[in-house]
TORPA-324800 format. One record per residue (C-alpha): residue in three letters; x, y, z. Coordinates in pm, 1 decimal, always signed. Layout:
N
<r type="ALA" u="X" v="Y" w="Z"/>
...
END
This chain:
294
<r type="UNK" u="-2392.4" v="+9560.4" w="+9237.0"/>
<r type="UNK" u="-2581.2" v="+9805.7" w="+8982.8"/>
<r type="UNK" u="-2646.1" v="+10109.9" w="+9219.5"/>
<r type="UNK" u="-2863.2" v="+10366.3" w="+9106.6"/>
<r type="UNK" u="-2784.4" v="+10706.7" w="+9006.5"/>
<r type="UNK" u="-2862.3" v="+10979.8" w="+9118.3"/>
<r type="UNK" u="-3034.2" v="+11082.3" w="+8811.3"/>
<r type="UNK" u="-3231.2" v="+10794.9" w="+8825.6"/>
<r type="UNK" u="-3359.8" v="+10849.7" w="+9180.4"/>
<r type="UNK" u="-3463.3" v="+11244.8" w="+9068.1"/>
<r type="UNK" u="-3638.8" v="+11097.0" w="+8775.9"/>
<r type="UNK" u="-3845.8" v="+10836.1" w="+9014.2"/>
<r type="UNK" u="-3936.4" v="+11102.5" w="+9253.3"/>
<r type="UNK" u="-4009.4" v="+11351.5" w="+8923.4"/>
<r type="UNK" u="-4167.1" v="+11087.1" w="+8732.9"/>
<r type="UNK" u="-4333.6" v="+10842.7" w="+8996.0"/>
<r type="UNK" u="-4091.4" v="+10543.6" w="+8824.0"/>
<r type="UNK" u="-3803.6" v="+10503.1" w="+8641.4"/>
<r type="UNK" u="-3725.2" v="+10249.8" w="+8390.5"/>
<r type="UNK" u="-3377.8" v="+10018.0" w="+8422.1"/>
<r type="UNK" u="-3307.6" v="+9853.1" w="+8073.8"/>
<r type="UNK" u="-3136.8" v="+9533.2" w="+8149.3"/>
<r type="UNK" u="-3160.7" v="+9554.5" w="+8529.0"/>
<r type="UNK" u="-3100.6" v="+9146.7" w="+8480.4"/>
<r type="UNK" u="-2993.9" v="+9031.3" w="+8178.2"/>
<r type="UNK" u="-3204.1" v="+8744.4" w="+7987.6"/>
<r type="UNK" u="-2994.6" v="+8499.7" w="+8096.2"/>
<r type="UNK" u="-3088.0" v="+8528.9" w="+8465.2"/>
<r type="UNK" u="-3455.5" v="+8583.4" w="+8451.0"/>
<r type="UNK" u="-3435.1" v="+8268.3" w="+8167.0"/>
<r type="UNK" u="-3531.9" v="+7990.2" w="+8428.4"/>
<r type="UNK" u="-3843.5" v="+8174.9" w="+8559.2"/>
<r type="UNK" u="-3955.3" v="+8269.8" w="+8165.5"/>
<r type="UNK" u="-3925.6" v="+7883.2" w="+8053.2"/>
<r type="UNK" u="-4113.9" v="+7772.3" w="+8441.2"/>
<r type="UNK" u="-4429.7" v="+7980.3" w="+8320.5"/>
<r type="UNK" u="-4406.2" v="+7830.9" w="+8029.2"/>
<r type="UNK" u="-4417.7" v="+7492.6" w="+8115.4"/>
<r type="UNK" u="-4621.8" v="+7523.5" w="+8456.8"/>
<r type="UNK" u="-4904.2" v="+7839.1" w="+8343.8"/>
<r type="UNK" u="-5046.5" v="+7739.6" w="+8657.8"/>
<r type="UNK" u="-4731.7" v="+7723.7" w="+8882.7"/>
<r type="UNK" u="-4797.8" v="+7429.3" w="+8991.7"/>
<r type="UNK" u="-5226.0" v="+7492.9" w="+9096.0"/>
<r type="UNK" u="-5086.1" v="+7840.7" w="+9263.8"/>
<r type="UNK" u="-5247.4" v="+8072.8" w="+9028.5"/>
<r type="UNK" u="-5546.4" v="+8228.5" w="+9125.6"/>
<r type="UNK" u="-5803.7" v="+8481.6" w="+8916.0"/>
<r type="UNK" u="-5937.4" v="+8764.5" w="+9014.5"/>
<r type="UNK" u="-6270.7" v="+8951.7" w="+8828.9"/>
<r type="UNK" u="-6139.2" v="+9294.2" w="+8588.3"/>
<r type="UNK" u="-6447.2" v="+9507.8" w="+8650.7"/>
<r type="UNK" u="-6604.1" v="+9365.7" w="+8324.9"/>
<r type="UNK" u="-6624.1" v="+9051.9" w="+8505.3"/>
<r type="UNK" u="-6319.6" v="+8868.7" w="+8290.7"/>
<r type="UNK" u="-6008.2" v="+8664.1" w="+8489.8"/>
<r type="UNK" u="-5725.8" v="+8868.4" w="+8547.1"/>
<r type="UNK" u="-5460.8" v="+8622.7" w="+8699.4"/>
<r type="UNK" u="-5228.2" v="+8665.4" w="+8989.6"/>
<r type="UNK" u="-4995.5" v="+8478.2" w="+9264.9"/>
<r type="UNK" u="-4917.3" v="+8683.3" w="+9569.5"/>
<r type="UNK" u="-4654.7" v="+8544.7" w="+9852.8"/>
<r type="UNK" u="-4497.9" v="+8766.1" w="+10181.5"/>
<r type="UNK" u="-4278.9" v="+8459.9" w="+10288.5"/>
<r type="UNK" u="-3981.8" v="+8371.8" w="+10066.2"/>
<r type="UNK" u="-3852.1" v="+8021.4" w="+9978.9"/>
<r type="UNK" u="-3518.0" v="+7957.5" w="+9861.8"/>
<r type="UNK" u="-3681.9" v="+7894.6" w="+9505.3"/>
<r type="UNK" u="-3577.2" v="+8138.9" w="+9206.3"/>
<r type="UNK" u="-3877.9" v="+8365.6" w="+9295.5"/>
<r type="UNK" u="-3806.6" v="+8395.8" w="+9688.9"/>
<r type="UNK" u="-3474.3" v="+8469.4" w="+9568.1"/>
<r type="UNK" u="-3551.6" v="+8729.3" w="+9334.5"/>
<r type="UNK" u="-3709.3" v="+8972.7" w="+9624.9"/>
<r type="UNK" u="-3427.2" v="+8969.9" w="+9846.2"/>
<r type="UNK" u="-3120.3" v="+9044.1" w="+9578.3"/>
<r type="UNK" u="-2880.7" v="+9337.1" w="+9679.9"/>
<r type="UNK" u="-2947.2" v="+9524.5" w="+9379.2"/>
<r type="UNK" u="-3331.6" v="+9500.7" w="+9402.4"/>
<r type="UNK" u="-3348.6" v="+9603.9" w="+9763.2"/>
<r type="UNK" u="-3074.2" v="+9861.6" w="+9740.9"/>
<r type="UNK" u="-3245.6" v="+10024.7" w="+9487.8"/>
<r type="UNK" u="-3590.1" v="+10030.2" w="+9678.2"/>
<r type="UNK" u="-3391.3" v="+10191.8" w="+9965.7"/>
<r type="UNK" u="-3202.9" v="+10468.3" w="+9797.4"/>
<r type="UNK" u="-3550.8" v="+10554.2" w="+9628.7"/>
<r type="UNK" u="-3718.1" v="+10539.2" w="+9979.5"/>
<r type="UNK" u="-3449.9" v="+10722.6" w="+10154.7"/>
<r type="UNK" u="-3534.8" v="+10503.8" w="+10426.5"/>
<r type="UNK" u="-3442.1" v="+10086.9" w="+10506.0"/>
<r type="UNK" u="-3683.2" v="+9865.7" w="+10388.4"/>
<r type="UNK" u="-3855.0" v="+9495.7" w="+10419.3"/>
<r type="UNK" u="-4007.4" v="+9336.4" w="+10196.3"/>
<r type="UNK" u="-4364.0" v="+9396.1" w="+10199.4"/>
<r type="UNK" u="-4486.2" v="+9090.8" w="+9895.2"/>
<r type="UNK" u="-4432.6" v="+8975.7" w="+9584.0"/>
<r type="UNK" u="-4644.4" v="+8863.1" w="+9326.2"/>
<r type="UNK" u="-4667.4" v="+8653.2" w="+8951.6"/>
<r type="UNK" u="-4905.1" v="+8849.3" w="+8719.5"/>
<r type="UNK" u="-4975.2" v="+8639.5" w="+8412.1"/>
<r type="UNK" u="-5208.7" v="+8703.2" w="+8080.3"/>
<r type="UNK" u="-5215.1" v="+8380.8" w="+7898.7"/>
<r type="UNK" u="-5216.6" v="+8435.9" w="+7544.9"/>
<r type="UNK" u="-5525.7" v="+8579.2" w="+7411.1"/>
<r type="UNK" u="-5699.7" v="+8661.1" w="+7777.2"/>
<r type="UNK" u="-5947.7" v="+8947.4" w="+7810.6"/>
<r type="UNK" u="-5815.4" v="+9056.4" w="+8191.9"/>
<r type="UNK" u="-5761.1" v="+9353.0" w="+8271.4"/>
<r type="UNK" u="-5607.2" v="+9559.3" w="+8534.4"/>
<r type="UNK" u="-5813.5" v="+9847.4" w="+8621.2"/>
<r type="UNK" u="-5651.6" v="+10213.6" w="+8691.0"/>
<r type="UNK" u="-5581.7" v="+10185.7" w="+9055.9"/>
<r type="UNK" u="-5297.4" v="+10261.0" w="+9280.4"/>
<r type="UNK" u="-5101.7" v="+10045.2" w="+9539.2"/>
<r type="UNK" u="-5143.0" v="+10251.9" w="+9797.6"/>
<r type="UNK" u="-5521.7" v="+10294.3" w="+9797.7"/>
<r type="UNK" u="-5524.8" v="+9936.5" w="+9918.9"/>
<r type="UNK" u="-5228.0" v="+9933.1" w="+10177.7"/>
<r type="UNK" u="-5363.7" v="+10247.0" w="+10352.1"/>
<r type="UNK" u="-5712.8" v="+10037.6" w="+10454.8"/>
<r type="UNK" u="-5445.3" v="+9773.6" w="+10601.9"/>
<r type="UNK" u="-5322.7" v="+10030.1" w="+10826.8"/>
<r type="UNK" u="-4955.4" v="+10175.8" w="+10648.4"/>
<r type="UNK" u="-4959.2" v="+10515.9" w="+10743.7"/>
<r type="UNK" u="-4732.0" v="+10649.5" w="+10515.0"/>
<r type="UNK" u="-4703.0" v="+10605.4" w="+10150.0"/>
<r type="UNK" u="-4334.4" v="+10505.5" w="+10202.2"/>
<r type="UNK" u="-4342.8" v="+10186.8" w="+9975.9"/>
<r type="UNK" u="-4200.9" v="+10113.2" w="+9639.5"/>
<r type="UNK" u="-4291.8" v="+9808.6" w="+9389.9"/>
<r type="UNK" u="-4023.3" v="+9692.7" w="+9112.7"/>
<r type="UNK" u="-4184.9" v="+9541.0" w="+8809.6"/>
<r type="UNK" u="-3969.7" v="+9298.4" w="+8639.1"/>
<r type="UNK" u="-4071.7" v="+9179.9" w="+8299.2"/>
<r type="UNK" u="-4042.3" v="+8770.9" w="+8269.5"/>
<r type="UNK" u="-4091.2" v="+8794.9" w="+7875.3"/>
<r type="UNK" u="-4146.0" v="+9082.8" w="+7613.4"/>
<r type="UNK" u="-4410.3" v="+9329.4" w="+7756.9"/>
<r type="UNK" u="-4613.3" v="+9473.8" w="+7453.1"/>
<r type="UNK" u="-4918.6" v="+9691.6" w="+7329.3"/>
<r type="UNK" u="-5019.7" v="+9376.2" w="+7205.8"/>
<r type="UNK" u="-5034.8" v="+9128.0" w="+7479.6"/>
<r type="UNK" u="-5140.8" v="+9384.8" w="+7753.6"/>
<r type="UNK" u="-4793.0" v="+9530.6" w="+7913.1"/>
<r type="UNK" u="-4867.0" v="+9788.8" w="+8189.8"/>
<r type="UNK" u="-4931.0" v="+10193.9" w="+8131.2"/>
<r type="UNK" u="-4946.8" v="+10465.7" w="+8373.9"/>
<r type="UNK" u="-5019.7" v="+10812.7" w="+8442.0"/>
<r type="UNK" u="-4707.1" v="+10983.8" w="+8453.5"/>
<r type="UNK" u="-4598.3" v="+11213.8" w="+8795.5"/>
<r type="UNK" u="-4999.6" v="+11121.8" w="+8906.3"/>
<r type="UNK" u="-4797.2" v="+11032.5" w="+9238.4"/>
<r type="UNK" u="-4822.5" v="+11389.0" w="+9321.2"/>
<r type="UNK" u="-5190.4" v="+11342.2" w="+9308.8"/>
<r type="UNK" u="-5169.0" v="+11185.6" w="+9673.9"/>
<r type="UNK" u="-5386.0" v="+10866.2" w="+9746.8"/>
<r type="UNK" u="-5763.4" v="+10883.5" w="+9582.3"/>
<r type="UNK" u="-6006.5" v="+10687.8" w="+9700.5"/>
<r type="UNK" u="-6110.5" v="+10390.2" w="+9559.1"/>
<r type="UNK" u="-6456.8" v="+10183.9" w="+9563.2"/>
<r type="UNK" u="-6624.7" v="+9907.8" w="+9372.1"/>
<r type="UNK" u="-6591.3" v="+9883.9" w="+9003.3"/>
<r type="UNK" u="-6802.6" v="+9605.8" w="+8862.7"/>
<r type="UNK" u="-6668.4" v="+9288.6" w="+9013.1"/>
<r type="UNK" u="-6332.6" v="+9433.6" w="+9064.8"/>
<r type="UNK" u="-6214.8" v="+9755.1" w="+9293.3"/>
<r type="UNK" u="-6071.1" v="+10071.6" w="+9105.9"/>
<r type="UNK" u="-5964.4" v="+10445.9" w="+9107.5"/>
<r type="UNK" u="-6237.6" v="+10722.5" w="+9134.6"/>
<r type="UNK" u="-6353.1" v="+10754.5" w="+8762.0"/>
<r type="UNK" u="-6382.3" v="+11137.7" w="+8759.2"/>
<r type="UNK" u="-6079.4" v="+11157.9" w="+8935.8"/>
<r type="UNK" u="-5921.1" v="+10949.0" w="+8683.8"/>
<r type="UNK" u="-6078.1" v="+11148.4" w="+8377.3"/>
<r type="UNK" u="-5871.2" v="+11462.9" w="+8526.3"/>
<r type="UNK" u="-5595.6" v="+11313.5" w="+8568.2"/>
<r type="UNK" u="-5577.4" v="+11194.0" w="+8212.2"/>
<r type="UNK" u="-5649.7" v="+11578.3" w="+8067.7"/>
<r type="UNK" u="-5353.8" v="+11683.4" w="+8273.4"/>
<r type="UNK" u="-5084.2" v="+11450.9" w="+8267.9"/>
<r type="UNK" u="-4914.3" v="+11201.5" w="+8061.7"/>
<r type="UNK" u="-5015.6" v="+10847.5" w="+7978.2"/>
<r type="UNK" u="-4741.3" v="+10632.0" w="+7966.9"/>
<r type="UNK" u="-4706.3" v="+10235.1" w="+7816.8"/>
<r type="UNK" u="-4376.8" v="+10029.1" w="+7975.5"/>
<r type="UNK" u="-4281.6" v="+9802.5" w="+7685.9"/>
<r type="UNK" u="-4025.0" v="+9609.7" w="+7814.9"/>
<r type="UNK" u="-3771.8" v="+9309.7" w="+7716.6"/>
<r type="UNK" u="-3685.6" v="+9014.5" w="+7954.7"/>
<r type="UNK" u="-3521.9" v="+9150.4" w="+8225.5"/>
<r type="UNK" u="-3595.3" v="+9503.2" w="+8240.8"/>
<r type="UNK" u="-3722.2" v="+9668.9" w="+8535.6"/>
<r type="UNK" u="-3937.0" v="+9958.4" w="+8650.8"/>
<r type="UNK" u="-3937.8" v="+10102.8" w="+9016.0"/>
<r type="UNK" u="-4304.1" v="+10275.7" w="+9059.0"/>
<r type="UNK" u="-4428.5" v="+10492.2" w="+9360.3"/>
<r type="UNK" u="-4714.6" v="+10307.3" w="+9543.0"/>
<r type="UNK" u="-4932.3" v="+10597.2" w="+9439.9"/>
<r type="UNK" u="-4863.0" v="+10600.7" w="+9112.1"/>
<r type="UNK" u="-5139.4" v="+10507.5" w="+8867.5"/>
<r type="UNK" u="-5115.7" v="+10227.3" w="+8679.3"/>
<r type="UNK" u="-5310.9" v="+9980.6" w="+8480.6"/>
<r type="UNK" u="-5286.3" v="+9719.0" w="+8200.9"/>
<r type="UNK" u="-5505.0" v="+9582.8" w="+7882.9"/>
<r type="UNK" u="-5583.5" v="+9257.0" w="+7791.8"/>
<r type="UNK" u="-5371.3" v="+9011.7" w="+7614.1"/>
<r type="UNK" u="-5442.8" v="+8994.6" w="+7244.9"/>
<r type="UNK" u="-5134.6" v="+8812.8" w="+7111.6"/>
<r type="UNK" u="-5061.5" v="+8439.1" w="+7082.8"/>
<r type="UNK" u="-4758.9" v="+8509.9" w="+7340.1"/>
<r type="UNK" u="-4827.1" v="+8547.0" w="+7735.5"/>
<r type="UNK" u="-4728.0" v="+8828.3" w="+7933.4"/>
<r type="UNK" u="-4556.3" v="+8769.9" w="+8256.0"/>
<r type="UNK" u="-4434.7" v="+8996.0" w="+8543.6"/>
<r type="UNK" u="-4293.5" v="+8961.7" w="+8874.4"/>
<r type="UNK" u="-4359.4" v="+9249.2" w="+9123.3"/>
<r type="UNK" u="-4156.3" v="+9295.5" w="+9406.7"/>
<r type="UNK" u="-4286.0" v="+9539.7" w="+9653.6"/>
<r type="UNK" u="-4066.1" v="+9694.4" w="+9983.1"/>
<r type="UNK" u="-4225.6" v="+9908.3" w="+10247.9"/>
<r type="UNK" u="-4005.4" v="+10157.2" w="+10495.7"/>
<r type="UNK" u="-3897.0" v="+9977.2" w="+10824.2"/>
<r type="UNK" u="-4062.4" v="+10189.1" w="+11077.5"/>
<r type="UNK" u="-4382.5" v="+10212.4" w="+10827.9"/>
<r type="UNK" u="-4550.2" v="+9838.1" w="+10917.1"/>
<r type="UNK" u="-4895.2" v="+9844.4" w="+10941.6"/>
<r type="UNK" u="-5042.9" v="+9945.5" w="+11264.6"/>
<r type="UNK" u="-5411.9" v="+9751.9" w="+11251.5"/>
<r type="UNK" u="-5456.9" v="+9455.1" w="+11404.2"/>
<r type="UNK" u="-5473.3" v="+9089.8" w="+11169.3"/>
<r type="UNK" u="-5176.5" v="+9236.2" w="+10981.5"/>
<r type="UNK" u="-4915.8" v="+9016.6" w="+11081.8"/>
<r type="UNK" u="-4826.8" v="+8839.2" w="+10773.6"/>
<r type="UNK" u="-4708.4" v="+9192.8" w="+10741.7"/>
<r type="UNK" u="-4530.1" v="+9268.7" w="+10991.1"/>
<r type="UNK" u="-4145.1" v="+9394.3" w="+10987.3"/>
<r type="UNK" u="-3954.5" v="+9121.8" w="+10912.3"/>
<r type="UNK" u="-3545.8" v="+9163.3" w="+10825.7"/>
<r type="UNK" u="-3463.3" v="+9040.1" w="+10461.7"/>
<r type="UNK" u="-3192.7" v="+8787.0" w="+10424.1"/>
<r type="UNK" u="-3009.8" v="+8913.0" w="+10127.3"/>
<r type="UNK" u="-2866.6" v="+8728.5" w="+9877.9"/>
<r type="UNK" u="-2548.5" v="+8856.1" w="+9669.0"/>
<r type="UNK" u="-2645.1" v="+9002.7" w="+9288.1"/>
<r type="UNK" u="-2474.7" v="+8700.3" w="+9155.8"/>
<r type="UNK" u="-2663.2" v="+8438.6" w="+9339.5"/>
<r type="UNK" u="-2894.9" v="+8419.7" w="+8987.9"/>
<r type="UNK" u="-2612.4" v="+8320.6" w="+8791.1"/>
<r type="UNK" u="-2427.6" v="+8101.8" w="+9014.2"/>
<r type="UNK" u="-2742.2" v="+7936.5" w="+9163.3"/>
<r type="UNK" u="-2832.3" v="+7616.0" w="+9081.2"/>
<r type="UNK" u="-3201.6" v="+7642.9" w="+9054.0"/>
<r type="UNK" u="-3365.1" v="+7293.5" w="+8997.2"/>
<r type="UNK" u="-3683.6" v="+7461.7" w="+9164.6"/>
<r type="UNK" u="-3818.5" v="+7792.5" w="+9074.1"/>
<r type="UNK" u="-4180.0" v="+7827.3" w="+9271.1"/>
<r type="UNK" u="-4198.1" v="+7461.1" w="+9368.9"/>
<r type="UNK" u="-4149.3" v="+7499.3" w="+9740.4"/>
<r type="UNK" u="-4306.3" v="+7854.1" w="+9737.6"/>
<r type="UNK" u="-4557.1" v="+7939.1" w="+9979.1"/>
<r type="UNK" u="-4825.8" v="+8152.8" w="+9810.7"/>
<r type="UNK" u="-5126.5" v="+8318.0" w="+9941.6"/>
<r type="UNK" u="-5481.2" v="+8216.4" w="+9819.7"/>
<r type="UNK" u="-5850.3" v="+8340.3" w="+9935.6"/>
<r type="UNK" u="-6204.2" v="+8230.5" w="+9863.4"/>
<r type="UNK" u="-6455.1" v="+8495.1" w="+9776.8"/>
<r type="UNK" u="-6284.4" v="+8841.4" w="+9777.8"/>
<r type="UNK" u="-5957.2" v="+8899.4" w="+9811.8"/>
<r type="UNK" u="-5952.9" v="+9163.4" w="+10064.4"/>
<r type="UNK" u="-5881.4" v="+9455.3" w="+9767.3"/>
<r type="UNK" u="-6235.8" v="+9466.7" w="+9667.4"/>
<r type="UNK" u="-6179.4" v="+9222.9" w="+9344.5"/>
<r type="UNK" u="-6414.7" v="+8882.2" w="+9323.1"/>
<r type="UNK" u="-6172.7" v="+8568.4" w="+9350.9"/>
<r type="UNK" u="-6312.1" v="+8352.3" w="+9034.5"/>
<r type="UNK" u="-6076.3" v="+8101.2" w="+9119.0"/>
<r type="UNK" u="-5844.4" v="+8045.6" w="+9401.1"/>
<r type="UNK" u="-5530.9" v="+7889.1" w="+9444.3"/>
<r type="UNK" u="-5496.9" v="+7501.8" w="+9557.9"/>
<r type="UNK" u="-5103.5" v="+7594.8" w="+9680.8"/>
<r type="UNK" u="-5278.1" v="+7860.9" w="+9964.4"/>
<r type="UNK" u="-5024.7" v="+7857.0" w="+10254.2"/>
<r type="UNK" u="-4955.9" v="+7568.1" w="+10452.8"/>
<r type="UNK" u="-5033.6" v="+7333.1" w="+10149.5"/>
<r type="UNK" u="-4657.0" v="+7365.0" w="+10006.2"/>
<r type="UNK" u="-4346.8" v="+7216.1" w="+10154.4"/>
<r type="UNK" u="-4225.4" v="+7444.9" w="+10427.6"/>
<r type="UNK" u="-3845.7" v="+7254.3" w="+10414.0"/>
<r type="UNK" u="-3659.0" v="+7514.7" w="+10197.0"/>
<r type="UNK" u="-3904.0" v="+7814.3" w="+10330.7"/>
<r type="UNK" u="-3647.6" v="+8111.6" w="+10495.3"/>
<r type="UNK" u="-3843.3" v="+8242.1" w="+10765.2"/>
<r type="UNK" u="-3560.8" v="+8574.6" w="+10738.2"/>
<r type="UNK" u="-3762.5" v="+8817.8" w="+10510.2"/>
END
C-alpha cells in the first residue's frame, strides 16, 4: 500500500492539498481513460450544470458504489488510508463524481469551496477531504483545476448566486487572491491531489482538441454525518475496501455500466441550473452488481 508521509500530511494541512505523482500508474486508471473516450456520455449518465456565464459545465455524481471500475476506485486501501491519516479521524465515503470538459467546451468551474455546500446539508465540521484523480493529461490548455493556496485557513465563506451557477463571495475572493498564492494542478494520468473541503478551487474552460477528465473521490469523518433531516443518501455507511491491487488484477469488462448515479431536474441542490440531466438517475441502472457496503 503507498502510505503517506508524514511530510506529505504537514504539507496538506500547510498547503490545503498535496500533490501524489503517480498515485496509480497509467496502466490502472487506462480502462476508465479509454471508457470516456468511447462512452462521453457514460452511457446517458452525464448531466450539465450552468458556469455562471450560463455555459455547460458537465458532471456525474454517485454515493452508492457498484462493483464497476469507478465504485471500485473510492473504496481502494490506499485512497481511503490516505483520506484518514489526513483527517486524523476514520472515514466513509461521502461521493464521488466524473467531471468531464469535452474538447473545446466553454464550462467553467467557478471559485467555490466544498464545504460551503456540505455545511447547508447539515456537516458540522469541516472534517472532509476530496482526492482528485486525473483520468488523462490535466493542462492550462484544456481547463485542469487551480486553487488558492493555504485559503483553507480562510474558514468557510459564504456563498450565493452567481449568474446561473452558485459561487464564492467575489470580494472575498479578490482578497484572497492579493494575499495568497494561485496555484494550477497540471497533472498526468494517474496522479492525484488530496484537497481540504475548504480549500478554493476552480477550473477554466477547455480550449484544446483533447478532453479533460477527473474523478473526485470525497470521504467525510465517521462521527461527522450530516445531522438535517432528507440526508440519508448520506448517512454513515462502512466502506467495503478493496486491496490496492484489485485495479490490476481485476477483470473489468464494466467500468460505469452498472453504476448508480445521481441525476436532478431544475437545480441541483448547490445553487447551479441543471441544463441537462442524467437519463441513468438512480433506480434506472441495474442494481445486480450494486454493494450496498460503502
Amino acid at each position: 500500500m503507498r502510505s503517506l508521509s508524514q511530510a506529505e500530511i504537514a504539507r496538506y494541512h500547510g498547503d490545503g492539498y498535496v500533490c501524489l505523482p503517480g498515485f496509480f500508474s497509467a496502466d490502472e486508471i487506462e480502462p476508465l481513460r479509454r471508457a470516456c473516450l468511447d462512452d462521453p456520455s457514460l452511457g446517458g449518465a452525464l448531466m450539465a450544470l450552468a458556469d455562471s456565464a450560463g455555459n455547460a459545465q458537465e458532471v456525474v455524481p454517485y454515493t452508492e458504489l457498484s462493483d464497476d471500475l469507478v465504485g471500485v476506485i473510492p473504496r481502494l486501501e490506499r485512497v481511503v488510508a490516505g483520506a484518514e491519516a489526513l483527517l486524523g479521524l476514520p472515514c466513509y465515503h461521502w461521493h464521488s463524481k466524473l467531471s468531464m470538459k469535452r474538447p473545446e467546451s466553454q464550462g467553467t468551474w467557478d471559485w467555490h469551496q466544498d464545504y460551503a455546500y456540505w455545511y447547508h446539508q447539515g456537516v458540522l465540521r469541516p472534517d472532509m477531504v476530496t482526492i482528485a484523480i486525473a483520468v488523462d493529461q490535466n493542462t492550462l490548455e484544456n481547463g485542469c483545476m487551480s486553487v488558492i493556496k493555504r485559503s483553507h485557513k480562510l474558514g468557510r465563506i459564504e456563498h450565493g448566486r452567481k449568474g446561473e451557477a452558485s459561487g464564492v463571495d467575489q470580494a472575498r475572493l479578490e482578497q484572497a487572491l492579493k494575499h495568497l498564492e494561485k496555484v494550477t494542478w497540471q497533472l498526468a494520468p494517474g496522479d492525484a491531489v488530496y484537497f481540504h473541503c475548504n480549500l478554493l478551487h476552480a477550473s477554466g474552460p477547455n480550449l484544446s482538441a483533447a478532453p479533460r477528465t477527473i474523478i473526485h473521490c470525497s470521504y467525510n469523518a465517521t462521527d461527522n454525518a450530516p445531522f438535517l433531516p432528507g440526508q440519508d443518501v448520506y448517512s454513515y455507511r462502512p466502506i467495503a475496501i478493496m486491496p490496492d491491487n484489485a485495479l490490476k488484477d481485476g477483470a473489468w469488462d464494466t467500468v460505469f455500466d452498472n453504476q448508480i448515479f445521481i441525476s436532478t431536474d431544475g437545480d441541483s441542490g448547490y445553487g447551479y441550473k441543471v441544463l441537462r440531466a442524467s437519463t441513468r438517475a438512480d433506480g434506472q441502472a441495474p442494481r445486480q452488481n450494486v454493494s450496498r457496503a460503502l
